[in-house]
C-alpha positions in Angstrom: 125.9 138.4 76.3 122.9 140.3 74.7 121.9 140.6 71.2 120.3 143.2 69.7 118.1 142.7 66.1 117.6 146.2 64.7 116.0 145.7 61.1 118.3 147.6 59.0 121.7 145.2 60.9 120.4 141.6 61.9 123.5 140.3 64.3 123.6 136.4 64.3 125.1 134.6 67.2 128.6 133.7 66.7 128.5 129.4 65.8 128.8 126.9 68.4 132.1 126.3 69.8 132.2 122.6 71.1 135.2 120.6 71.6 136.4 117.2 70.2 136.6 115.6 73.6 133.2 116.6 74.4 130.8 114.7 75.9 127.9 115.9 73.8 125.3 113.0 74.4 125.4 114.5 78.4 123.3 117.9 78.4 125.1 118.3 82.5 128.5 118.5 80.7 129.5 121.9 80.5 131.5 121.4 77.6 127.7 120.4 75.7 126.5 123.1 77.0 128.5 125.5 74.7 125.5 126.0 72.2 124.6 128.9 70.5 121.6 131.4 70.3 119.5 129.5 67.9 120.5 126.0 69.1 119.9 127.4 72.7 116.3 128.8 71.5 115.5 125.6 69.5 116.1 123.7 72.5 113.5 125.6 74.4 110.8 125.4 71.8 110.7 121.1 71.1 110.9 120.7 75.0 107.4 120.6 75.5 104.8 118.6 78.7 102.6 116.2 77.6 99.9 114.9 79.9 100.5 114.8 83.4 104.3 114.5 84.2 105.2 113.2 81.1 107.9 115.2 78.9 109.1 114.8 75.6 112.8 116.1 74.9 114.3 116.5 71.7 118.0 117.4 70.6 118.1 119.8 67.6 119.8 117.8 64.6 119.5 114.2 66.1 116.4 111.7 65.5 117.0 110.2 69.0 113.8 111.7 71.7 113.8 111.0 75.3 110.6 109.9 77.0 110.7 110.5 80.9 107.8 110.2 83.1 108.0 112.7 86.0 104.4 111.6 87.4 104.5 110.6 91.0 102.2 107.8 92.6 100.4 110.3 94.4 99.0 111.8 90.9 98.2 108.5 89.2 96.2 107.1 92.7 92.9 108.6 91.7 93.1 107.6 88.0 93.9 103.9 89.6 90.9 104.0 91.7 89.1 105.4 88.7 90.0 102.7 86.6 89.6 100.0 89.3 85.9 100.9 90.6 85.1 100.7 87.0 86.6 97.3 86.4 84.8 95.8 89.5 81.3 97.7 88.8 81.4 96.7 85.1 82.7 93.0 86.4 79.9 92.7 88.9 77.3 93.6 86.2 78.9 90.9 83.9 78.7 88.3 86.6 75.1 89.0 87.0 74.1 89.1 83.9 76.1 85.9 82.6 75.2 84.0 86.0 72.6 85.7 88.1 75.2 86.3 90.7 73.6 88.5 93.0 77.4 88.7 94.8 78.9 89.6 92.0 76.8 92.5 91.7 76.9 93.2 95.2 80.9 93.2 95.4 80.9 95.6 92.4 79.0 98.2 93.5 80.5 98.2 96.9 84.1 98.3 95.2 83.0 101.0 92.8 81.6 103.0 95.5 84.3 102.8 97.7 86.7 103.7 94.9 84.4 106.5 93.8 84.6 108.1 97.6 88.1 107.3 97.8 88.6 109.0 94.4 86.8 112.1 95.9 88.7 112.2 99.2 92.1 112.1 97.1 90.8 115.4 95.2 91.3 117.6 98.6 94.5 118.5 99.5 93.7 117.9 103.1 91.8 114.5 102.6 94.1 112.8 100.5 95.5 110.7 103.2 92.6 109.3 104.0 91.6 108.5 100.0 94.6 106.7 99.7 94.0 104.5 103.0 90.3 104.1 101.7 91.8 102.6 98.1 94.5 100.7 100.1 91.6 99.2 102.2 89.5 98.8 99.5 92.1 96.9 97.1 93.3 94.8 100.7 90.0 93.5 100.8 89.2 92.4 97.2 93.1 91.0 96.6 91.8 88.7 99.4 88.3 87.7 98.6 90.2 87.1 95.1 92.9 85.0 96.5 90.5 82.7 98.7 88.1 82.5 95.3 91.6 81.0 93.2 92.4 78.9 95.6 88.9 77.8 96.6 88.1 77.2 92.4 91.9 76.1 91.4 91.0 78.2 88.1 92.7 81.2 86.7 89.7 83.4 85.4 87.9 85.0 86.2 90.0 85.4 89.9 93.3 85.9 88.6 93.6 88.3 86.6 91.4 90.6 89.1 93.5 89.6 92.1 96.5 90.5 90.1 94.4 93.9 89.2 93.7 94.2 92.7 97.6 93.4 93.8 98.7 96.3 91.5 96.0 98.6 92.6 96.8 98.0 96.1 100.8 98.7 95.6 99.9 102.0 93.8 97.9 103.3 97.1 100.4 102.1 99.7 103.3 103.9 97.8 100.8 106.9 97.1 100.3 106.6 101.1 103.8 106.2 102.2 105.3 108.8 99.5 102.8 111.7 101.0 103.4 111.0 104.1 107.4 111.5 103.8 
């Protein structure tokens, strides 16, 4: 059905027909789907991306707003090894600077360079494979050195919380792996 607005005889659509038995909180219904033209339109408008995957979905006339993420793993792995190389570089400087721990510093600048090359290598479409098996490397090696510091010291900080950091980075890049590769 097509409407025409000529400015001397505005036609409005006809009002939404929508039965009792309806279903209306289910937009697949096609009983909900019964709006009309402004409803329709309005719908359109407050739908609306916001950052990467995330969308924001609002029902005309209701105060309830749906928040869905439709990021996949593969588009948050670099912004992981982002955030982890900067974690372990600004860790390792911490270490040396409270200690002298010439380790320290050594592990974070290797982690935060090879997060920094696996962050480049997952920014070509044709090298992201081999980004993601860099990070998973990367994150498999300091989840270890971690785990043998926490048992080794029997203390919680500082090895805890970065193996549990590490854990998590390292189940972002083996899903990010296995997903592009299905």
């Amino acid at each position: 059905m097509s409407l025409s607005l000529s400015p001397t005889f505005p036609l409005k659509p006809p009002p939404a027909l929508r039965s009792r038995g309806s279903d209306h909180r289910r937009p697949n219904y096609p009983a909900a789907r019964r709006l009309d033209g402004r409803a329709a339109t309005s719908l359109k408008q407050r739908r609306f991306s916001v950052g990467s995957g995330l969308k924001l979905s609002g029902w005309r006339g209701r105060e309830r707003r749906l928040f869905r993420c439709e990021a996949q793993l593969g588009d948050l792995a670099p912004v992981t090894s982002a955030v982890y190389g900067s974690l372990l570089l600004g860790g390792g400087l911490f270490a040396f600077s409270r200690s002298g721990s010439k380790g320290s510093l050594a592990g974070g600048c290797t982690g935060a360079v090879l997060m920094a090359t696996a962050y480049y290598l997952m920014q070509a479409p044709e090298m992201k494979s081999i980004g993601y098996a860099l990070g998973f490397g990367a994150a498999l090696l300091f989840s270890s050195v971690f785990g043998i510091r926490l048992v080794a010291t029997q203390k919680l900080t500082p090895a805890g919380p970065l193996l549990g950091l590490s854990v998590l980075a390292l189940a972002v890049f083996l899903s990010a792996y296995l997903q592009d590769g299905v």
